[in-house]
mmCIF file of the protein (N, C-alpha, C, O) and its ligand, coordinates in Angstrom:
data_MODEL
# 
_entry.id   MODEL 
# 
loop_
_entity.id 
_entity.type 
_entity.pdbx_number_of_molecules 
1 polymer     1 
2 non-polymer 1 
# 
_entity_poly.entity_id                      1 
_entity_poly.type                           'polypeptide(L)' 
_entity_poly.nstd_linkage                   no 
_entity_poly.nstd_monomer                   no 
_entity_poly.pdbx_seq_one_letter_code       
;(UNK)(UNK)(UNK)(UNK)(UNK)(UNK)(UNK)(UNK)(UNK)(UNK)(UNK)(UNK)(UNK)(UNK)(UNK)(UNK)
(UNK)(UNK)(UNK)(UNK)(UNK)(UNK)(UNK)(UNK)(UNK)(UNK)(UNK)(UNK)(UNK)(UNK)(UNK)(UNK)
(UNK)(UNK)(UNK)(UNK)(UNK)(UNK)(UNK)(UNK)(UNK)(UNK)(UNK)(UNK)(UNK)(UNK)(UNK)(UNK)
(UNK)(UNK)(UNK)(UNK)(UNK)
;
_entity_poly.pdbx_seq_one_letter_code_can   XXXXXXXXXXXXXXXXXXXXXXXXXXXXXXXXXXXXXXXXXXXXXXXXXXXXX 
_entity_poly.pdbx_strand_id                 A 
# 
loop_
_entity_poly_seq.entity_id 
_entity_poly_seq.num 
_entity_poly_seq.mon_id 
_entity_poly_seq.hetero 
1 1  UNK n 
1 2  UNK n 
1 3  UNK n 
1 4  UNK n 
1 5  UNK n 
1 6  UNK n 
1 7  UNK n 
1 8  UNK n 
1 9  UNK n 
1 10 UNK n 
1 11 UNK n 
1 12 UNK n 
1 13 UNK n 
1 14 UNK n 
1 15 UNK n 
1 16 UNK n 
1 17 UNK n 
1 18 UNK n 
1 19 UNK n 
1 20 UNK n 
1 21 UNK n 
1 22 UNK n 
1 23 UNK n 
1 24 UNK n 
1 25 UNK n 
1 26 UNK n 
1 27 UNK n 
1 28 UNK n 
1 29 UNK n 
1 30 UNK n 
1 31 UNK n 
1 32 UNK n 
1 33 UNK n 
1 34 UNK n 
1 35 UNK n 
1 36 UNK n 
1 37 UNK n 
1 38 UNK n 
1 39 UNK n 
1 40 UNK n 
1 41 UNK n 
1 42 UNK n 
1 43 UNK n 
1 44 UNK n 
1 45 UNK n 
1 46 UNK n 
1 47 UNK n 
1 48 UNK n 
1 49 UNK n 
1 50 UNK n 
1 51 UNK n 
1 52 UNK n 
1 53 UNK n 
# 
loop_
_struct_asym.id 
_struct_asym.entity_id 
A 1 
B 2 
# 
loop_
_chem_comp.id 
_chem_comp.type 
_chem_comp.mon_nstd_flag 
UNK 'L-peptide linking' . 
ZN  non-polymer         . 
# 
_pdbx_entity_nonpoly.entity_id   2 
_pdbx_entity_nonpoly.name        ? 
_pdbx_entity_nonpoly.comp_id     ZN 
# 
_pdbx_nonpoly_scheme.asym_id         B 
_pdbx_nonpoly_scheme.entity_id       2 
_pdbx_nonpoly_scheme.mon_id          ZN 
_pdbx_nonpoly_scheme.ndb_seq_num     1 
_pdbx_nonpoly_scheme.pdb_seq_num     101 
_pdbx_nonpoly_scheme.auth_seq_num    101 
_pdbx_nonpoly_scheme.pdb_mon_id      ZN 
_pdbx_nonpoly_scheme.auth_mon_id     ZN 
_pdbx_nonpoly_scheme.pdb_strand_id   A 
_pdbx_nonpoly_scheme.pdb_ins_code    . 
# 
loop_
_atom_site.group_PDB 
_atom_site.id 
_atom_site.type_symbol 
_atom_site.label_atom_id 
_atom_site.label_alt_id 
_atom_site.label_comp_id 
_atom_site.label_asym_id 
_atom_site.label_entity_id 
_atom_site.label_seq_id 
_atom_site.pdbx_PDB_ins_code 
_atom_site.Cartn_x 
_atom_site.Cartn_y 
_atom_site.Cartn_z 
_atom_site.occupancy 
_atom_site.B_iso_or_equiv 
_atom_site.pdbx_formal_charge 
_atom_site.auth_seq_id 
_atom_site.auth_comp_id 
_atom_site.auth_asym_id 
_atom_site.auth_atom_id 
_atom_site.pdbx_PDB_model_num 
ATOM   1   N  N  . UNK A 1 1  ? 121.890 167.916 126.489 1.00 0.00 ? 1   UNK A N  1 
ATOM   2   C  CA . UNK A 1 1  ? 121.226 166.732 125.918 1.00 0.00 ? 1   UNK A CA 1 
ATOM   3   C  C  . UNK A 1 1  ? 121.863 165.470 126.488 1.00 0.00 ? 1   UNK A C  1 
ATOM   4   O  O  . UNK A 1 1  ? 123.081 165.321 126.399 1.00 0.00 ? 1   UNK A O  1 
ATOM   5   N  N  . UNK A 1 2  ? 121.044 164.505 127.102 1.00 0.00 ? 2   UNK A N  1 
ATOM   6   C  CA . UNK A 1 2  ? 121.936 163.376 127.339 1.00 0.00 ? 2   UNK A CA 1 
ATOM   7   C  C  . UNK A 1 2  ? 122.101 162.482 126.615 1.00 0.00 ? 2   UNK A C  1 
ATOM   8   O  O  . UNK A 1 2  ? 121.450 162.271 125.592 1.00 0.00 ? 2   UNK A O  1 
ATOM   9   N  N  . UNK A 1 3  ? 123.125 161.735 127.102 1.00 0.00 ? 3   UNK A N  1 
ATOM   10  C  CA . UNK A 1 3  ? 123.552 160.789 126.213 1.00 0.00 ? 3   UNK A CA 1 
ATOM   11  C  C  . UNK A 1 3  ? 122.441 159.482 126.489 1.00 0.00 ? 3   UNK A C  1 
ATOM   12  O  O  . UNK A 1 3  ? 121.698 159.221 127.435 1.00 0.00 ? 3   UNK A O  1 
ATOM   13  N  N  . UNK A 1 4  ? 122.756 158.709 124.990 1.00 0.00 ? 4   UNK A N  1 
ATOM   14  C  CA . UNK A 1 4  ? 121.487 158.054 124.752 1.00 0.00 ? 4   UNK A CA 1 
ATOM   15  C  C  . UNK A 1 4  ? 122.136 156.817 124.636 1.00 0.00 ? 4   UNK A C  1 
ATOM   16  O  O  . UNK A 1 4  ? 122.516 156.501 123.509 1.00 0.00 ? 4   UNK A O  1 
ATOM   17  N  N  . UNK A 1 5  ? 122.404 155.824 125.854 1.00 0.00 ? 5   UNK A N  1 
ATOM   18  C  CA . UNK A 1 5  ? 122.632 154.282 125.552 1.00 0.00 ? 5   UNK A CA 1 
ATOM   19  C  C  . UNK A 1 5  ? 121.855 153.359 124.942 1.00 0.00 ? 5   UNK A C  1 
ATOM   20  O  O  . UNK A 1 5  ? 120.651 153.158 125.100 1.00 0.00 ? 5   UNK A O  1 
ATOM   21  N  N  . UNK A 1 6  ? 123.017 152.534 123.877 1.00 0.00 ? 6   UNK A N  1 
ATOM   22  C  CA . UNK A 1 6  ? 122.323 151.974 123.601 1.00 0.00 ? 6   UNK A CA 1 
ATOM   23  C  C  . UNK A 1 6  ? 121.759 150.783 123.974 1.00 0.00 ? 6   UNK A C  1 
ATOM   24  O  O  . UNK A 1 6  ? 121.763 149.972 123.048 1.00 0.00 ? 6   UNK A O  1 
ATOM   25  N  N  . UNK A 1 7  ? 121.338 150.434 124.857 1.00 0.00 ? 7   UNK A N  1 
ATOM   26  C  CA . UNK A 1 7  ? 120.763 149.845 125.725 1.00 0.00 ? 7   UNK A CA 1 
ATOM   27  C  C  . UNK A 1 7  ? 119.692 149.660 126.079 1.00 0.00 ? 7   UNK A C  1 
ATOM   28  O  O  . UNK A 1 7  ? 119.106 150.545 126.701 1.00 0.00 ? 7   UNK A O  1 
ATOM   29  N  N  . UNK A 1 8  ? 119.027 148.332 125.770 1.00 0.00 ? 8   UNK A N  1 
ATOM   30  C  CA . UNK A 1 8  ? 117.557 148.224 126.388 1.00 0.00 ? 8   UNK A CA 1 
ATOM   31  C  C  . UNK A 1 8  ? 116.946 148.451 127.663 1.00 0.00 ? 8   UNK A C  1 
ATOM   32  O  O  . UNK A 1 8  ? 117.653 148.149 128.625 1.00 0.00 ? 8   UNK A O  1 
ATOM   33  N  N  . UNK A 1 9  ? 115.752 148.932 127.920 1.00 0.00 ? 9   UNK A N  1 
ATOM   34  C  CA . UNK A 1 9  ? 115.480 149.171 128.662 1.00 0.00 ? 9   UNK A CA 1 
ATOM   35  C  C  . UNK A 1 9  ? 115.222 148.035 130.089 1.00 0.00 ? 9   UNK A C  1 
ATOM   36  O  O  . UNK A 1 9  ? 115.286 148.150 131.313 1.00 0.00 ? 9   UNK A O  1 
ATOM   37  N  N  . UNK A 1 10 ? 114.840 146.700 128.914 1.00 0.00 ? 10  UNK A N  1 
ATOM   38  C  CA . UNK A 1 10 ? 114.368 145.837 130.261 1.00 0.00 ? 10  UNK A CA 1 
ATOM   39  C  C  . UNK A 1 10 ? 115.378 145.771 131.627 1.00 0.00 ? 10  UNK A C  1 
ATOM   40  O  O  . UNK A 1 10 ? 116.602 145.640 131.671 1.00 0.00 ? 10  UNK A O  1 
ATOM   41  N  N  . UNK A 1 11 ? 114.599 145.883 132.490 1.00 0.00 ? 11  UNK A N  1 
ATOM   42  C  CA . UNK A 1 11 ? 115.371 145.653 133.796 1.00 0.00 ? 11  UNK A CA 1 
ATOM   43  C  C  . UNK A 1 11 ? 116.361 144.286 133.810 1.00 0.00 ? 11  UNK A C  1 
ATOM   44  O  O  . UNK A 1 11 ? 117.467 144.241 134.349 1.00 0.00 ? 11  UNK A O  1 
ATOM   45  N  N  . UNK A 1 12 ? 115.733 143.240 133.127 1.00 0.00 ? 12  UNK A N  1 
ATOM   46  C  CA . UNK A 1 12 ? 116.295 142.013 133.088 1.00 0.00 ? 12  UNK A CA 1 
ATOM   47  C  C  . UNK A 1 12 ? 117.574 141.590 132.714 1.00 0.00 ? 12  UNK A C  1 
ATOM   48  O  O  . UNK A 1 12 ? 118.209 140.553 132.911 1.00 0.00 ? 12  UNK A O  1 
ATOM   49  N  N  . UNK A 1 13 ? 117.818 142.706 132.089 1.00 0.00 ? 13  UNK A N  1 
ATOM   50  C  CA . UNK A 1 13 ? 119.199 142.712 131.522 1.00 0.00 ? 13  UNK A CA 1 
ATOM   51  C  C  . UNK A 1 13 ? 120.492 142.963 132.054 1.00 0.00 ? 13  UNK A C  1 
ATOM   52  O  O  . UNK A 1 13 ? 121.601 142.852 131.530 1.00 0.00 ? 13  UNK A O  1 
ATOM   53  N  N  . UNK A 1 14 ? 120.025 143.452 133.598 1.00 0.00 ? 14  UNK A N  1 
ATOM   54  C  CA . UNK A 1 14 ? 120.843 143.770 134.318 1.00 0.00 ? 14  UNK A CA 1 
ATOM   55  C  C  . UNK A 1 14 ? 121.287 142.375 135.150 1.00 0.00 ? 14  UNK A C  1 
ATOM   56  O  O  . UNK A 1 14 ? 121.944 142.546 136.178 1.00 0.00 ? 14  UNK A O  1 
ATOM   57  N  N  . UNK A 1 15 ? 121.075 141.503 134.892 1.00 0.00 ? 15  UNK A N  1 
ATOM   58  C  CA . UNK A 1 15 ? 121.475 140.097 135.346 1.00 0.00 ? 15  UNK A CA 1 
ATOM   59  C  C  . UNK A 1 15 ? 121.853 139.693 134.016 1.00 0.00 ? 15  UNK A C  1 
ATOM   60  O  O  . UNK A 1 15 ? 121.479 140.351 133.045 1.00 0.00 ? 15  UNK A O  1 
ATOM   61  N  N  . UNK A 1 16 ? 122.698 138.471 133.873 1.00 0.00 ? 16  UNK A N  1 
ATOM   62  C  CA . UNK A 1 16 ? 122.955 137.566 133.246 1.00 0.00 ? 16  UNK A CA 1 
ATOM   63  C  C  . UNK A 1 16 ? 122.186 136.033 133.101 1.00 0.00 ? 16  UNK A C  1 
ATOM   64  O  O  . UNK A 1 16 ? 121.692 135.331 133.984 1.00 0.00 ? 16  UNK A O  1 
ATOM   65  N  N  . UNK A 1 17 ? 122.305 135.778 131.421 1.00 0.00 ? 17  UNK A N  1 
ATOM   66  C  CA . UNK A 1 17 ? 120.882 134.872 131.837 1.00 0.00 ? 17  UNK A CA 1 
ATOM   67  C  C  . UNK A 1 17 ? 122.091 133.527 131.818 1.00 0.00 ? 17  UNK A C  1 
ATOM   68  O  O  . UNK A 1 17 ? 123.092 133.332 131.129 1.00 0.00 ? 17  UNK A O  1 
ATOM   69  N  N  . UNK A 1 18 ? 121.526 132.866 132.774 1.00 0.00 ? 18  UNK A N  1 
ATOM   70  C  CA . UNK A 1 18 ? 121.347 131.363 133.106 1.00 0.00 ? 18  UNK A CA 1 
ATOM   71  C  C  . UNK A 1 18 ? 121.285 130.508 132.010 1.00 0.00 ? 18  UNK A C  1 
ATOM   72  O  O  . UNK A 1 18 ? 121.962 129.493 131.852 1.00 0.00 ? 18  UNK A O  1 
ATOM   73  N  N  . UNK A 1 19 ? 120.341 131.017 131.170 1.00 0.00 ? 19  UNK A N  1 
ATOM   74  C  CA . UNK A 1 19 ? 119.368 129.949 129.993 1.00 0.00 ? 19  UNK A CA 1 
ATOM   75  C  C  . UNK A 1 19 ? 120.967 130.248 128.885 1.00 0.00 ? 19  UNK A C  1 
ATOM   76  O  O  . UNK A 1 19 ? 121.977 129.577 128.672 1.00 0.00 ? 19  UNK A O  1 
ATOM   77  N  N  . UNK A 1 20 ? 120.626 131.172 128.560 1.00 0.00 ? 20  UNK A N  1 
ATOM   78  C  CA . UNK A 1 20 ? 121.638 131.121 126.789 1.00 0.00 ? 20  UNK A CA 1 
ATOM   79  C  C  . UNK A 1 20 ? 122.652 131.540 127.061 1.00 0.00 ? 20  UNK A C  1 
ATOM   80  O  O  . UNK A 1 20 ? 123.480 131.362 126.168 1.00 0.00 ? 20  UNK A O  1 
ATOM   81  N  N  . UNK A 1 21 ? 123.323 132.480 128.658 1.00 0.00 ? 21  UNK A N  1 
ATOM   82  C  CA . UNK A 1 21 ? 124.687 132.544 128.616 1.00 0.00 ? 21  UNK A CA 1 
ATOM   83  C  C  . UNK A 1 21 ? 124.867 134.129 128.353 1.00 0.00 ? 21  UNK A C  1 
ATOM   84  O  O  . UNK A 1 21 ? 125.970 134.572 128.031 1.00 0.00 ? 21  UNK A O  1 
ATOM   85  N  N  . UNK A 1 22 ? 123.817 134.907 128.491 1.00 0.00 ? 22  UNK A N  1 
ATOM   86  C  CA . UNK A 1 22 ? 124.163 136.633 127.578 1.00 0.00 ? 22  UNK A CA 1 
ATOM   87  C  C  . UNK A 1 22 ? 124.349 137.222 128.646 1.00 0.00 ? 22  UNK A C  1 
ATOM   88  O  O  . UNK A 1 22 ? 123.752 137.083 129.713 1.00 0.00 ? 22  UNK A O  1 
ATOM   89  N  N  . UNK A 1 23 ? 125.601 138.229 128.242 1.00 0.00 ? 23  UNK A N  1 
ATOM   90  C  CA . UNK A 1 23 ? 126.101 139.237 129.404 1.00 0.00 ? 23  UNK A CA 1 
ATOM   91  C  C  . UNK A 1 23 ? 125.058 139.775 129.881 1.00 0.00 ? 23  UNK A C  1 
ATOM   92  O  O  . UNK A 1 23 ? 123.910 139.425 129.605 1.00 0.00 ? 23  UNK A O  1 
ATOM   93  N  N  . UNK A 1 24 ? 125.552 141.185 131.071 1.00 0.00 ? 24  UNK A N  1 
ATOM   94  C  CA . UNK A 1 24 ? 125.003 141.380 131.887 1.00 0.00 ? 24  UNK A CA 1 
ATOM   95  C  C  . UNK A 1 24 ? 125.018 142.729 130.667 1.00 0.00 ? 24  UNK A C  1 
ATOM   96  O  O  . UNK A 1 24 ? 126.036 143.183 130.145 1.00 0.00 ? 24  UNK A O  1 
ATOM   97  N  N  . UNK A 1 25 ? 123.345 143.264 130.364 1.00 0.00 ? 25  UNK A N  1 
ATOM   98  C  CA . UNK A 1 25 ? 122.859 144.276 129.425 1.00 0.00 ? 25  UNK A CA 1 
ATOM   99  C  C  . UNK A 1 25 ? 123.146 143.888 127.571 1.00 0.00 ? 25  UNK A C  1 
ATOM   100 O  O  . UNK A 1 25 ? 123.012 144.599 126.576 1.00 0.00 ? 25  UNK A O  1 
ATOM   101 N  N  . UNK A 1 26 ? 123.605 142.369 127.749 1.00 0.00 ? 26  UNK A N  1 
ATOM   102 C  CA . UNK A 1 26 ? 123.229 141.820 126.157 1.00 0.00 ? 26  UNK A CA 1 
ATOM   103 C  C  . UNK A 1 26 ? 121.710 140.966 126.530 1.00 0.00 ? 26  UNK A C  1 
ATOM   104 O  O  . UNK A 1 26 ? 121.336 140.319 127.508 1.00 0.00 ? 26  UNK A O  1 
ATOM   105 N  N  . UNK A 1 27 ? 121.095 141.327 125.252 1.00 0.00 ? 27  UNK A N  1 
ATOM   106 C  CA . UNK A 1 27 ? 120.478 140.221 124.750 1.00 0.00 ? 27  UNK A CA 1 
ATOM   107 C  C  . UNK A 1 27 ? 119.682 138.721 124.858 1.00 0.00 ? 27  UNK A C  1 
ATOM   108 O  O  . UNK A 1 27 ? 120.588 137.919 125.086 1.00 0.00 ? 27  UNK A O  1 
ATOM   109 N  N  . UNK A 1 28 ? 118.936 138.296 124.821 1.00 0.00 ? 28  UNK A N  1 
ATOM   110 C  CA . UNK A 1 28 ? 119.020 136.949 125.028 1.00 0.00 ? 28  UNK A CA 1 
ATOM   111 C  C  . UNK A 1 28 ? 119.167 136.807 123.605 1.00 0.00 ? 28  UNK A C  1 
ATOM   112 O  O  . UNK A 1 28 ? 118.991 137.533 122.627 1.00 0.00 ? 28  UNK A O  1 
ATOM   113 N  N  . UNK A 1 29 ? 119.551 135.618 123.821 1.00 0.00 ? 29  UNK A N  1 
ATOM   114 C  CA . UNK A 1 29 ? 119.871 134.641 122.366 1.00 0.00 ? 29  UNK A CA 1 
ATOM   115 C  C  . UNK A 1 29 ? 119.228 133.059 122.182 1.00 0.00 ? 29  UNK A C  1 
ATOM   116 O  O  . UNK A 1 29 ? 119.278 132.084 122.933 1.00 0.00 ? 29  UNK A O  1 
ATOM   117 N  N  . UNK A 1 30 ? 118.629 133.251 120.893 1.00 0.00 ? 30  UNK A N  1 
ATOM   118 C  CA . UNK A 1 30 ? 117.427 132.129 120.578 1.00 0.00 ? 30  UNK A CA 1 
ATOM   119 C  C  . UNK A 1 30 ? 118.368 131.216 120.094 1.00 0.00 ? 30  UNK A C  1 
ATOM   120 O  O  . UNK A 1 30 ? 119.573 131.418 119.946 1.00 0.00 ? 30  UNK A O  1 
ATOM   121 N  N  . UNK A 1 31 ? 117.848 130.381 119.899 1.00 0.00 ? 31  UNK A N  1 
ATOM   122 C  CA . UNK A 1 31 ? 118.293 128.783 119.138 1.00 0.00 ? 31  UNK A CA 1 
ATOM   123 C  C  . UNK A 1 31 ? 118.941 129.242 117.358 1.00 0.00 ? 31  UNK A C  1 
ATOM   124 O  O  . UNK A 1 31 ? 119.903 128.798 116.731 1.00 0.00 ? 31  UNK A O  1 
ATOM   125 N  N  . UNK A 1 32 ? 118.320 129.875 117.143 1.00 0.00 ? 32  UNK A N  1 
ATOM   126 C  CA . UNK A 1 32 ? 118.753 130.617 115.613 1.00 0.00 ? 32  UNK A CA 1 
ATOM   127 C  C  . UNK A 1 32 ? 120.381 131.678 115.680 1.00 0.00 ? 32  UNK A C  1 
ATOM   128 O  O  . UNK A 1 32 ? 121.269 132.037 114.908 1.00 0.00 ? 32  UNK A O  1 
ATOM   129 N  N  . UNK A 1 33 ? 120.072 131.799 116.855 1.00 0.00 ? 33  UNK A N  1 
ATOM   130 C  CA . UNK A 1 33 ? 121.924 132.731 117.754 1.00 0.00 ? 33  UNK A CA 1 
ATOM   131 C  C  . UNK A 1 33 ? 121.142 133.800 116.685 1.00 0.00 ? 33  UNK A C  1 
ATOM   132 O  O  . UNK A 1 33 ? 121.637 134.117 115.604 1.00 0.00 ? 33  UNK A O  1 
ATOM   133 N  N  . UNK A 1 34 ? 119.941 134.257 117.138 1.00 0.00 ? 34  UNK A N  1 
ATOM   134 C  CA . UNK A 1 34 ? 119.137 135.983 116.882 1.00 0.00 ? 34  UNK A CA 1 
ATOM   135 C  C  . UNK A 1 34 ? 118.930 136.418 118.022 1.00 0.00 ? 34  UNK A C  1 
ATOM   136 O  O  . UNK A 1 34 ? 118.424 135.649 118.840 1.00 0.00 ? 34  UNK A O  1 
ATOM   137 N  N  . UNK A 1 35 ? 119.244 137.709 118.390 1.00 0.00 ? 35  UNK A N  1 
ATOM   138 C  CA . UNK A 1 35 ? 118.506 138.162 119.487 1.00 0.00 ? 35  UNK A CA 1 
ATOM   139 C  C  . UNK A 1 35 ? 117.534 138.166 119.847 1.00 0.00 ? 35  UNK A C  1 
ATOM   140 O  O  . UNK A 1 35 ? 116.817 138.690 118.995 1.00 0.00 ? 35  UNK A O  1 
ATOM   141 N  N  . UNK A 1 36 ? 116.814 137.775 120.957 1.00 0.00 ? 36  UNK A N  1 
ATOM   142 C  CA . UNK A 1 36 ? 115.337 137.851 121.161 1.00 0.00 ? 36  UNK A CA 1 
ATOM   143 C  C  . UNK A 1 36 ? 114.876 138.816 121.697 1.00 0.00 ? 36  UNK A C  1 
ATOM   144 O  O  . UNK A 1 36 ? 115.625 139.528 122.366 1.00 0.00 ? 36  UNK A O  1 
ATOM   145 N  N  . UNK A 1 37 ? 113.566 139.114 121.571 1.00 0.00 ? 37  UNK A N  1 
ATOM   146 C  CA . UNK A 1 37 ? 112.619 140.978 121.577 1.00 0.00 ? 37  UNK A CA 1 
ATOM   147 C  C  . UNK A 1 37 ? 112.909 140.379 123.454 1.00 0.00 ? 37  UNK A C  1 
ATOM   148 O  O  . UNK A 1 37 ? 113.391 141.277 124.143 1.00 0.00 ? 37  UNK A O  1 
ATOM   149 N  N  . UNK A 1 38 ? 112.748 139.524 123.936 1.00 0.00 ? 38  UNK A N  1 
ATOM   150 C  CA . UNK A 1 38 ? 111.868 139.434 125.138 1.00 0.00 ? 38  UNK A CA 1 
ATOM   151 C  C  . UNK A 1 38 ? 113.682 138.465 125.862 1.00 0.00 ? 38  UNK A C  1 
ATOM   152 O  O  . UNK A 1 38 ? 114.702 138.384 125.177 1.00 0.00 ? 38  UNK A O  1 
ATOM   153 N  N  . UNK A 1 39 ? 113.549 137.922 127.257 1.00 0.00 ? 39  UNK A N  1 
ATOM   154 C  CA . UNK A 1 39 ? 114.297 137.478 128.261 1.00 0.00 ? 39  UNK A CA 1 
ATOM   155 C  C  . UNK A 1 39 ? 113.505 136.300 127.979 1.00 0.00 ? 39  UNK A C  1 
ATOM   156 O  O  . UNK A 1 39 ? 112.321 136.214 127.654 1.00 0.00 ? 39  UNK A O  1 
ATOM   157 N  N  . UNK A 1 40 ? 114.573 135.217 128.204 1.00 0.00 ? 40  UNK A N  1 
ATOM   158 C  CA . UNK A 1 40 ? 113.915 134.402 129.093 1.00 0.00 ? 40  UNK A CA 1 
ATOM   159 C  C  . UNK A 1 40 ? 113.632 133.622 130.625 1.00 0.00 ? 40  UNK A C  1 
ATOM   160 O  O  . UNK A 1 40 ? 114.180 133.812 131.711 1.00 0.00 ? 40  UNK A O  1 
ATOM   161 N  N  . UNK A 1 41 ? 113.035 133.102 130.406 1.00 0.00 ? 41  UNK A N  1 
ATOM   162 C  CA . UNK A 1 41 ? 112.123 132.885 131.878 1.00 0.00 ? 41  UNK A CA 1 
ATOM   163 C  C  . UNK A 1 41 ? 112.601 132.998 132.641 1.00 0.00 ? 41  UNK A C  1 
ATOM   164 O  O  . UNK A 1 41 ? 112.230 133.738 133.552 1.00 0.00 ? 41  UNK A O  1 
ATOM   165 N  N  . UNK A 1 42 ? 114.002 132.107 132.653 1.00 0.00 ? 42  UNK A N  1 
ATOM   166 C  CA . UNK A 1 42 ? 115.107 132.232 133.927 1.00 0.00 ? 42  UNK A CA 1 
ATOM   167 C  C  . UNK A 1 42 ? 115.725 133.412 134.293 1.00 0.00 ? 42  UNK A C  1 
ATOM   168 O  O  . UNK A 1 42 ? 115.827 133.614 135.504 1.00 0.00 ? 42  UNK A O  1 
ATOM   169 N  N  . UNK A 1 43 ? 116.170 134.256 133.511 1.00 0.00 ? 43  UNK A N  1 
ATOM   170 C  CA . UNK A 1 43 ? 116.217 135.058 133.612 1.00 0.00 ? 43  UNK A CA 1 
ATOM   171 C  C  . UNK A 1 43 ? 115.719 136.175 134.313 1.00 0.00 ? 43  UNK A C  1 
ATOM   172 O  O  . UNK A 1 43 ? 116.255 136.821 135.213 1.00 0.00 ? 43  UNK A O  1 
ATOM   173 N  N  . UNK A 1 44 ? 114.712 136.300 133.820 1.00 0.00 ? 44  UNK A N  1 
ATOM   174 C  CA . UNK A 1 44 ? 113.306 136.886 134.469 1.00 0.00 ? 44  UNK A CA 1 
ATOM   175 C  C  . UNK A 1 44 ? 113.381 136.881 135.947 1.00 0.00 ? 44  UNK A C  1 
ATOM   176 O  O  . UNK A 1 44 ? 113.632 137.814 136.709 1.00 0.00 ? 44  UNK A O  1 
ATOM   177 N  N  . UNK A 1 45 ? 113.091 135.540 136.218 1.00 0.00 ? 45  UNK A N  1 
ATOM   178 C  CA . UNK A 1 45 ? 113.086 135.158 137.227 1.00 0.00 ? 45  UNK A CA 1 
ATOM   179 C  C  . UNK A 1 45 ? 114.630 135.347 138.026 1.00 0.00 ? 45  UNK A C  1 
ATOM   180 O  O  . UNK A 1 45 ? 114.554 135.733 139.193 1.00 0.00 ? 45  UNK A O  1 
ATOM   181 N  N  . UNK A 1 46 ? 116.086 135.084 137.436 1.00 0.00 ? 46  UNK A N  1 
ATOM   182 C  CA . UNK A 1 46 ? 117.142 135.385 138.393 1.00 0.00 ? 46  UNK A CA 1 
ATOM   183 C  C  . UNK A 1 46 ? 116.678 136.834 138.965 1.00 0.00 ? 46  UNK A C  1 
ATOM   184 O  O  . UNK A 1 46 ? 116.400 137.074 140.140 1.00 0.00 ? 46  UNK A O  1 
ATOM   185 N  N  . UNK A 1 47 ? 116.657 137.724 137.903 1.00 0.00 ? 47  UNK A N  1 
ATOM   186 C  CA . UNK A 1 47 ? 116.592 139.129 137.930 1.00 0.00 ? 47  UNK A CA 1 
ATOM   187 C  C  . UNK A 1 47 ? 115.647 139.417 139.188 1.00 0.00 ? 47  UNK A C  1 
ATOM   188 O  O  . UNK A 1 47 ? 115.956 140.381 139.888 1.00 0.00 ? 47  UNK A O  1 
ATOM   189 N  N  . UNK A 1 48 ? 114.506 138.655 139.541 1.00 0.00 ? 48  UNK A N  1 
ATOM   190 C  CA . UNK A 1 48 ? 113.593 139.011 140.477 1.00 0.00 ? 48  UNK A CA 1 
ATOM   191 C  C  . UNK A 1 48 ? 114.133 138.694 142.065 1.00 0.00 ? 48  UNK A C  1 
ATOM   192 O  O  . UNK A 1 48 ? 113.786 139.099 143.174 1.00 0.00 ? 48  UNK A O  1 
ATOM   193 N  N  . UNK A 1 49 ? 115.191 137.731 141.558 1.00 0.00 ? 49  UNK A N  1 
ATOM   194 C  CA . UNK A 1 49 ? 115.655 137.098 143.275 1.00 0.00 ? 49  UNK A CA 1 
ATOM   195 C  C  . UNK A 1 49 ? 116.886 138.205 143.488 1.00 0.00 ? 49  UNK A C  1 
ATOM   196 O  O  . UNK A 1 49 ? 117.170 138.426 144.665 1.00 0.00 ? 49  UNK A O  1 
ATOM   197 N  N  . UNK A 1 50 ? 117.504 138.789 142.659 1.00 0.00 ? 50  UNK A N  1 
ATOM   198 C  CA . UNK A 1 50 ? 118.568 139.771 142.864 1.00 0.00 ? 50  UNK A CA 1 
ATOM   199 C  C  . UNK A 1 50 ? 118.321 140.731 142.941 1.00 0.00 ? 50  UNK A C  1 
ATOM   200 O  O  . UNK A 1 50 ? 119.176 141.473 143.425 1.00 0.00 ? 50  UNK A O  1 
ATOM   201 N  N  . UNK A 1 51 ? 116.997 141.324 142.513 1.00 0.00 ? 51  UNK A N  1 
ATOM   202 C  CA . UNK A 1 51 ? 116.745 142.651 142.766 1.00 0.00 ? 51  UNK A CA 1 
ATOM   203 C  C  . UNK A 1 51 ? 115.500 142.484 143.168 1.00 0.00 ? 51  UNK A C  1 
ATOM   204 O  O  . UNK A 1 51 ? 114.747 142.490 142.195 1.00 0.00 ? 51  UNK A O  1 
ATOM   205 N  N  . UNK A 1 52 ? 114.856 142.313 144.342 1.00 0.00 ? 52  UNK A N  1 
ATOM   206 C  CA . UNK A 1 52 ? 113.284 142.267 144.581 1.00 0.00 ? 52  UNK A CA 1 
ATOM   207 C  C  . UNK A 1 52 ? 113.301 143.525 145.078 1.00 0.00 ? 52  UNK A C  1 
ATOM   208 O  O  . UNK A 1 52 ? 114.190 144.188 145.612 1.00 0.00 ? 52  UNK A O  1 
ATOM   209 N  N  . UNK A 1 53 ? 111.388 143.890 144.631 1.00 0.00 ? 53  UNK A N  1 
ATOM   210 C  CA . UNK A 1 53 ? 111.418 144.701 144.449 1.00 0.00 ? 53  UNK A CA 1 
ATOM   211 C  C  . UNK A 1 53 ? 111.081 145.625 145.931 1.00 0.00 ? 53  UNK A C  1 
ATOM   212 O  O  . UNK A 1 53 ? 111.072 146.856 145.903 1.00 0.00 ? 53  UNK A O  1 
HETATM 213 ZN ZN . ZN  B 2 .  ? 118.630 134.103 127.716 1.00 0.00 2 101 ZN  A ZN 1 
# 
């Protein structure tokens, strides 16, 4: 059985965001300091210039 990280799946996470500062496989973090479901933009976008596809 493998082991099950807990770790999201988004690819995005494998960069660090720009915008709020969250490690590389944390989180983004909203204005409320809640995790957010989704990345943001910059992010997104670093993630696309470091890993194209
Ligand atoms: Zn962020």
């Amino acid at each position: 059985m493998p082991r099950r990280e807990p770790t999201v799946r988004r690819p995005e996470l494998m960069v660090a965001c720009p915008r709020c500062g969250s490690a590389r496989g944390a989180a983004c973090y909203g204005k409320t300091g809640r995790p957010m479901k989704g990345v943001h933009p910059e992010r997104a976008e670093l993630y696309r210039e470091q890993y194209p596809a």
